[in-house]
C-alpha positions, -999 to +999 in steps of 0.1 A: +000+000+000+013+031-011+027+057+021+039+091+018+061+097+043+059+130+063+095+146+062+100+163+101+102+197+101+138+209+083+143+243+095+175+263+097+187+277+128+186+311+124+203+323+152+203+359+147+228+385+144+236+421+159+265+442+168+281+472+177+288+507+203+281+536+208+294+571+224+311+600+205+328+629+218+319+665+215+348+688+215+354+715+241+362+753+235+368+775+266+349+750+289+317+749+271+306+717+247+306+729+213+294+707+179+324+698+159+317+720+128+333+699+105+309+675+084+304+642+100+319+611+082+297+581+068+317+557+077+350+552+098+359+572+133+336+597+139+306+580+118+277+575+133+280+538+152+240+530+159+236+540+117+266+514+114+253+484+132+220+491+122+234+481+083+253+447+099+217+437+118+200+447+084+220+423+063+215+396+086+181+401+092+176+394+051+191+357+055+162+352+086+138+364+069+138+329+041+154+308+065+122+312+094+098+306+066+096+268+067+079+252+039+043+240+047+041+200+046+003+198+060-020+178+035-013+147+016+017+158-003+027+138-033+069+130-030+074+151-062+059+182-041+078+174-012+113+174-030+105+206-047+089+226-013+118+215+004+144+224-021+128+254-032+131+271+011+172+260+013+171+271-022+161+307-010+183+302+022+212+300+011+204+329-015+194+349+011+226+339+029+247+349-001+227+381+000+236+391+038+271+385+027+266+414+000+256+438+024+280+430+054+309+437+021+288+472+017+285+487+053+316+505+050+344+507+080+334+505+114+331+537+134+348+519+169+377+492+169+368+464+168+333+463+145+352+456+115+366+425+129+330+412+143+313+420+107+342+398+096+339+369+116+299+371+112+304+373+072+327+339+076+300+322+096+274+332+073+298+315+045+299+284+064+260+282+067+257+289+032+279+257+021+260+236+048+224+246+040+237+240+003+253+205+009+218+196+025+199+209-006+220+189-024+213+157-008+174+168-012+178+174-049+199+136-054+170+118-037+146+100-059+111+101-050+098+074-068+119+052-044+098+058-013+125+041+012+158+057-005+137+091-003+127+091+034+164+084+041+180+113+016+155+134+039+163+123+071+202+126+064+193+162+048+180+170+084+204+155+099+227+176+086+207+210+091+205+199+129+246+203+135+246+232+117+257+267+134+248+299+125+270+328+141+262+339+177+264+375+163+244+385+198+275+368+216+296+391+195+273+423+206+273+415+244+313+407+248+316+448+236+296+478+259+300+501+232+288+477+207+258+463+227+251+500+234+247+512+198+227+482+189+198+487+219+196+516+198+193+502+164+158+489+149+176+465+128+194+451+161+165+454+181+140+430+153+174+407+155+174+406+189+133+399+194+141+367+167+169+352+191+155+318+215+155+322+248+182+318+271 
């Protein structure tokens, strides 16, 4: 008797990202604060931090934003249907993965030491994720689903391989610098970022 299998749910973890400071300084004439008159810079010391980190939790967020919406298996799905559902969300994962890369390259140099070294390190991880999440679409696309038995397996090792994968603790990053995690409580980007973490 002919069973379709019900793949469990394959969903990235998309362990978000954040990052960076905060504080300027105003300059002093005769004792009393006065503006620096001078322009200030888009990017680099003096630029404005919060507007910095608030680009590095944008880019993230656009990876999050394909990888939380998990393809719907309810219903009597045909294998065919499966395959293709599945393969078409880490399809748009990992693009939206190679797309957060894009942006982190674009944000420009860090206002505070330190930032461009974080938006590094988070860029690698998201590298890594990408080559994972597209190993495991790979091993979706191989399987043949008019082998019922060889396709349940192709899907359980697909998950398999989701479930030790790890995206960056960008957050981590955030709260192991004050003037990052200050800039960032102050950053919409950071703060949607933030809202999408799990507990604890």
């Amino acid at each position: 008797m002919p069973l379709t299998p019900r793949p469990s749910r394959v969903a990235v973890a998309a362990v978000v990202g954040a990052l960076l400071f905060g504080g300027g300084c105003s300059s002093v004439v005769a004792g009393v604060p006065a503006a620096d008159p001078a322009p200030q810079p888009t990017e680099g010391p003096g630029s404005d931090p919060v507007a910095w980190v608030d680009k590095v939790c944008g880019a993230v967020l656009t990876y999050t934003t394909p990888a939380l919406s998990a393809p719907d298996f309810a219903g009597r799905l045909d294998l065919p249907t499966i395959k293709q559902r599945l393969s078409d969300y880490l399809g748009s994962t990992v693009t939206g993965l190679q797309q957060s890369q894009a942006q982190l390259g674009a944000v420009g140099r860090s206002p505070v030491s330190g930032g461009d070294e974080t938006a590094t390190t988070i860029s690698d991880g998201l590298k890594k994720l990408e080559g994972d999440v597209g190993g495991a679409k790979a091993k979706v696309d191989a399987a043949n689903p008019n082998d019922i038995a060889s396709f349940q397996a192709a899907l359980t090792e697909a998950e398999k391989s989701l479930n030790e994968v790890s995206a960056p603790d960008a957050i981590g990053n955030i709260k192991a610098s004050p003037r990052l995690d200050k800039a960032a409580g102050q950053a919409a980007n950071c703060q949607k970022l933030q809202s999408l973490a799990p507990p604890g």
